[in-house]
C-alpha positions in Angstrom: -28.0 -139.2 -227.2 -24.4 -138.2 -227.9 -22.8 -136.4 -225.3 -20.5 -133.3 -225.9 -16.7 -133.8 -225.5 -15.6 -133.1 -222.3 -12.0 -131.1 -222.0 -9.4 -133.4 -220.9 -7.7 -130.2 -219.1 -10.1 -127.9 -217.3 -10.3 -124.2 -218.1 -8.2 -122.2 -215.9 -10.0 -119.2 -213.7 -8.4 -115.5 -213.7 -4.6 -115.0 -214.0 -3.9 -118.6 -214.5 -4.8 -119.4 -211.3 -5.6 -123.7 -211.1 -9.5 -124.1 -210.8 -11.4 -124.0 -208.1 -12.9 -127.2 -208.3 -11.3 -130.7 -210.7 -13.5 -133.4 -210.6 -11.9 -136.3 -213.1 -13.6 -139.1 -213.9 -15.6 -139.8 -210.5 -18.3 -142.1 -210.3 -19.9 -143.7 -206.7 -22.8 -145.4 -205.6 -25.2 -145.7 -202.5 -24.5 -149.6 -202.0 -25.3 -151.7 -204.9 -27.0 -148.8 -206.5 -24.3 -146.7 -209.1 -25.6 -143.2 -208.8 -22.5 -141.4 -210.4 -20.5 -142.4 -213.6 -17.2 -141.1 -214.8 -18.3 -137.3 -214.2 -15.8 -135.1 -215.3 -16.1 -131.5 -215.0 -14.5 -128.2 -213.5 -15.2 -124.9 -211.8 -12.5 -122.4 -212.8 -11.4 -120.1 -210.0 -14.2 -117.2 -209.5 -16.3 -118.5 -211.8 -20.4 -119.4 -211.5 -20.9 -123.1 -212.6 -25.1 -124.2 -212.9 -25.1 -128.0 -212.3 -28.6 -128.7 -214.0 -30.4 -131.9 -214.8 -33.8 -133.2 -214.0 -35.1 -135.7 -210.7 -32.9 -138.7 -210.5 -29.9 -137.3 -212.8 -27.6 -137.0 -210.1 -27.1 -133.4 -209.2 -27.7 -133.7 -205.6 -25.4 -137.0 -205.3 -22.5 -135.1 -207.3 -22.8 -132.2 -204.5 -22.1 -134.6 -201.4 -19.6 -136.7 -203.1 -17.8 -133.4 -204.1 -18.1 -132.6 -199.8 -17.4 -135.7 -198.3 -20.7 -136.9 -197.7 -20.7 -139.6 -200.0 -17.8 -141.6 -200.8 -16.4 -141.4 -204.3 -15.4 -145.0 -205.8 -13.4 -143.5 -208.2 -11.9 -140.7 -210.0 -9.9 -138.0 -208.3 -11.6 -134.5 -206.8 -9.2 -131.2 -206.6 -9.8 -128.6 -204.9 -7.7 -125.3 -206.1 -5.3 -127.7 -207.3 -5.0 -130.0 -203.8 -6.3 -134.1 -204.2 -9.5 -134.1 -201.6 -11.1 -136.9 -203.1 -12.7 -139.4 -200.2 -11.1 -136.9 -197.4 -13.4 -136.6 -194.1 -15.7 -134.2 -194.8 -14.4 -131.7 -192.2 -10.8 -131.7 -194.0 -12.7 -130.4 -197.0 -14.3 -127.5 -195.2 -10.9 -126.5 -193.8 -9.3 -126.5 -197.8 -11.9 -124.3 -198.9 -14.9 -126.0 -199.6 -18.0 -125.1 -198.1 -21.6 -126.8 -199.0 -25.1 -125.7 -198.7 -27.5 -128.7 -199.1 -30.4 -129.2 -199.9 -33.3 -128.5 -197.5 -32.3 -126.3 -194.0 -28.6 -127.3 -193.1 -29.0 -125.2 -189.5 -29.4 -125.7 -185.8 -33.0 -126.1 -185.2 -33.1 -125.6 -181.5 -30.4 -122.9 -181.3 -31.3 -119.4 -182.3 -30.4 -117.0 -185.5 -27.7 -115.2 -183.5 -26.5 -118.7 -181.8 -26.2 -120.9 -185.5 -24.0 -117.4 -186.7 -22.1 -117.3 -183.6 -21.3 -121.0 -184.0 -20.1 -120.7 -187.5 -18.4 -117.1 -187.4 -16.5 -118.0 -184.3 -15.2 -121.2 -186.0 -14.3 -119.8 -189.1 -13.3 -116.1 -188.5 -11.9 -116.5 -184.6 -14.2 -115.0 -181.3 -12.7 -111.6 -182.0 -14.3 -111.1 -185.4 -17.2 -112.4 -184.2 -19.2 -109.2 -183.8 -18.2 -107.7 -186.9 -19.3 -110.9 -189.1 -23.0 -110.8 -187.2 -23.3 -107.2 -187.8 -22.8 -107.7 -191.4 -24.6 -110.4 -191.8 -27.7 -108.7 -190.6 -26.6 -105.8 -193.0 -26.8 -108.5 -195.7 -30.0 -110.4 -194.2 -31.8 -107.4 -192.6 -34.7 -110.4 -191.6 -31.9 -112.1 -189.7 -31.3 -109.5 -187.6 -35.0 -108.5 -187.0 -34.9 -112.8 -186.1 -31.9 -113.0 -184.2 -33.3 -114.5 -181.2 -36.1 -117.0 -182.7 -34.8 -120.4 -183.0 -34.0 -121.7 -185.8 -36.5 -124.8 -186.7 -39.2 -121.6 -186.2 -38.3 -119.8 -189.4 -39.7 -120.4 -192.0 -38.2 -122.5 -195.6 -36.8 -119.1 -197.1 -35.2 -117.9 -193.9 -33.6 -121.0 -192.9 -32.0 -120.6 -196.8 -31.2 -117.6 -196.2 -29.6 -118.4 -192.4 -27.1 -120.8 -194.3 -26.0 -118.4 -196.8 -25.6 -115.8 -194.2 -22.9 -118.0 -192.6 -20.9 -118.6 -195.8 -21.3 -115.0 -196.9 -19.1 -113.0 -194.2 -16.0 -115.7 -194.4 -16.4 -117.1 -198.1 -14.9 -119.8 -198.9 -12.7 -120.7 -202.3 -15.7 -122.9 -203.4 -19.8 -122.5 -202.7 -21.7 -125.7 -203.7 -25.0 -124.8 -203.0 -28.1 -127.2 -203.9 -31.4 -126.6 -204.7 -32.1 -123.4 -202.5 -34.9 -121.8 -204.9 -36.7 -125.4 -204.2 -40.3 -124.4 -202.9 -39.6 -120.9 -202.3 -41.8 -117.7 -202.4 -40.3 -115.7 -206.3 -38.9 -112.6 -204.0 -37.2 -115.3 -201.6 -35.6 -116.6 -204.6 -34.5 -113.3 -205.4 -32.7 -112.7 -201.7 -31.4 -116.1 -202.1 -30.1 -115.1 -205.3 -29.0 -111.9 -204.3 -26.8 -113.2 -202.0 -24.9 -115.6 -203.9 -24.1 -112.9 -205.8 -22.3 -111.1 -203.0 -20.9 -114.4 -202.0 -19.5 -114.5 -205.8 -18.0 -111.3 -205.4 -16.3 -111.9 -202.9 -14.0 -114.2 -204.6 -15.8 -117.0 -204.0 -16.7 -119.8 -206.8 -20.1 -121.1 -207.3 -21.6 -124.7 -208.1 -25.4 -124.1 -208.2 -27.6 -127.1 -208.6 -30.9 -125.4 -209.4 -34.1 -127.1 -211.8 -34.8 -123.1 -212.2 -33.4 -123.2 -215.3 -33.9 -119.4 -215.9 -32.3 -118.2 -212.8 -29.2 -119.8 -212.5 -28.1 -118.9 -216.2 -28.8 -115.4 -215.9 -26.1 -116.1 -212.9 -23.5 -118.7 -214.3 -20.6 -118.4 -216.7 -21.1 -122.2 -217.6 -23.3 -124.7 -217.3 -23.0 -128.8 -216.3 -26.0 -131.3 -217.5 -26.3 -134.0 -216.2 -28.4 -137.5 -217.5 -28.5 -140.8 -215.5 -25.5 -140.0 -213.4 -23.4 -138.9 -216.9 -22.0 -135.4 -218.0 -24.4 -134.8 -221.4 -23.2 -131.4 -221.8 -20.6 -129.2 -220.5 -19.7 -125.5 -221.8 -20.8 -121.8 -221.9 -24.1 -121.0 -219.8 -25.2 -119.4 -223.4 -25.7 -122.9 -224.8 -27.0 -124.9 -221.8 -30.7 -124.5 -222.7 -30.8 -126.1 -226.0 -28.4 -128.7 -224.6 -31.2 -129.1 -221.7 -33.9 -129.6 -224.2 -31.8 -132.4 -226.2 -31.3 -134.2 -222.5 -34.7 -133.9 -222.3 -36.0 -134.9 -226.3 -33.7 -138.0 -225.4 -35.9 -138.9 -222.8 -39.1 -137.8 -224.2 -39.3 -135.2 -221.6 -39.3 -131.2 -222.1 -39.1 -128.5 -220.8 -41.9 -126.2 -219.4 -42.0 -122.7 -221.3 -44.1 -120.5 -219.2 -45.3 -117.3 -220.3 -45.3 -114.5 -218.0 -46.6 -115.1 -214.5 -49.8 -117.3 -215.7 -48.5 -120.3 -214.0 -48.3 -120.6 -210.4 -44.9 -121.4 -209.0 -44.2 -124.3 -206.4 -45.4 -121.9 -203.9 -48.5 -120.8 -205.4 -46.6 -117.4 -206.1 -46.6 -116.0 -210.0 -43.9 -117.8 -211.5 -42.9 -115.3 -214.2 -39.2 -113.9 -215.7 -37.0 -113.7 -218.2 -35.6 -117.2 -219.4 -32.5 -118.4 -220.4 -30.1 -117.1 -223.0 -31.7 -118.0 -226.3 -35.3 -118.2 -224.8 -38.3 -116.6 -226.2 -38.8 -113.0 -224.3 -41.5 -113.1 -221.5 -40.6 -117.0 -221.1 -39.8 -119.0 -217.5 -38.0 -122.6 -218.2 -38.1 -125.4 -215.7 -37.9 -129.2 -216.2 -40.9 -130.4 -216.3 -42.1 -134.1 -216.9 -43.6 -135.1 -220.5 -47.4 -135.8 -219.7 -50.6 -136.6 -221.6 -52.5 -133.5 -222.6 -55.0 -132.6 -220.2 -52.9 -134.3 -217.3 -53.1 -133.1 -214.1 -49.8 -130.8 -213.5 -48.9 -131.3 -217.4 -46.1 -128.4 -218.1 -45.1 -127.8 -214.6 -41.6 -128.8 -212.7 -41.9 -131.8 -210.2 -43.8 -135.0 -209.3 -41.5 -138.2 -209.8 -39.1 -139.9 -212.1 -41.1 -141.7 -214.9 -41.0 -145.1 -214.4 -39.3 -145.2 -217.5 -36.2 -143.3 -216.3 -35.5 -145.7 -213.3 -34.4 -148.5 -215.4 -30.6 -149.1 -215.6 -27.7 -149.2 -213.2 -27.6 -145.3 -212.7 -30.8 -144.0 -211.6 -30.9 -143.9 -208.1 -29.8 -140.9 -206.2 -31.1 -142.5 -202.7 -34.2 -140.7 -202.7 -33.2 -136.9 -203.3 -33.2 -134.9 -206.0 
């Protein structure tokens, strides 16, 4: 597979400004396992970014080296222009970086009203602290109807949405968030999706890792795929899908073309929408594993990484996704 050129100067965001996010030639590793090679990419200021690639490809891996969470064993990471690369994670948040992992990323044993309180009182001062719950349970009315269940309680969607809610009232120069669609309920994905785009216009620029290859172009400017810890393809959300399916014809993989709502989602929910730019009306596009006719789960998004994929030095993500 040839990969597309990627720009040795990254695209600037509105009015010149630097981009939100320069990562240069950043590679790491979890021990004596390289996860990450040479990825180069940016995030211009304001502007939606979809991180895509299938189980094992390094998406998730990319999003904690970007926060701190991983160490970076090379390369260089900016942040609106300032070198962050390898700083304590904490240092990041302060410049302007906030992440959403994958999975809950809240206070189990404290409530809703306690995990906001916590965040808003850190981030916007105890004065403002009132204002930013009341609009977060504008934003999340379910949060507010919540407020005084603990957290662990809720259920997947809500603890999603309980993250966002603390980004969304103090928004930071960069979201990354990763994999929040992952096993929800179709309307949850809408809320979650609804509220990234309030957190987008704010001001704030978006990395979305998402397999829901339909979603996140319908809500990104330009698109990152990535193959075995490499940058295959980056440019304009508009061309992402067909470079998706070449990632994927490399690996003799494709991707799942669902019509309608006839497949169930992860949730058992309908799974239908409108796909990507480019797609046939009526279809849903996921990544999906290339299986044997008749296979159990043939066309559908998930199960492991073929053991075919998990040779070579970069196909380890420690587990995750």
């Amino acid at each position: 597979m040839t990969s597309t050129a990627v720009p040795e100067v990254a695209p600037t965001g509105a009015a010149g400004k630097p981009p939100a996010l320069r990562v240069n030639g950043v590679s790491a590793a979890y021990g004596p396992y390289r996860a990450l090679f040479d990825v180069t990419f940016s995030v211009p200021a304001g502007a939606v970014v979809a991180l895509l690639g299938s189980n094992g490809a390094g998406k998730s891996s990319t999003a904690r080296v970007l926060s701190g969470l991983v160490p970076a064993t090379a390369g260089r990471i900016e942040l609106g222009g300032r070198d962050v690369t390898n700083l304590p994670t904490f240092r990041i948040a302060r410049a302007g970086m906030a992440h959403v992992p994958e999975g809950r990323g809240i206070f189990g044993s404290l409530s809703v009203e306690e995990n906001l309180t916590l965040a808003f009182r850190q981030r916007a001062g105890r004065r403002e602290v009132a204002a930013a719950l009341a609009r977060a349970y504008g934003a999340f009315p379910i949060l507010g109807e919540r407020r005084k269940q603990r957290g662990g309680t809720l259920s997947g969607g809500q603890q999603r949405l309980l993250s966002l809610a603390k980004v969304l009232v103090v928004p930071p120069r960069l979201l990354i968030a990763d994999e929040l669609s992952l096993g929800l309920a179709p309307v949850v994905v809408d809320a979650v999706y609804d509220g990234l785009r309030e957190i987008h216009a704010a001001g704030t620029a978006l990395l979305v890792v998402e397999q829901q290859v339909d979603r996140v172009l319908q809500l990104a400017d330009r698109a990152v795929v990535l193959e075995r810890g490499t940058v295959a393809f980056e440019g304009p959300a508009a061309e992402a899908a067909e470079a998706v399916e070449r990632v994927l014809a490399a690996r003799g993989e494709r991707t799942a073309r669902i019509a309608g709502s006839a497949v169930d989602g992860a949730d058992g929910a309908p799974a239908g929408g409108a796909g990507p730019p480019g797609a046939a009306a009526g279809q849903r596009w996921r990544w999906s594993r290339g299986r044997r006719p008749g296979e159990h789960g043939a066309g559908l998004t998930g199960g492991a990484v073929p053991p075919e994929a998990g040779t070579g030095p970069a196909t380890t993500e420690g587990g995750a996704r």
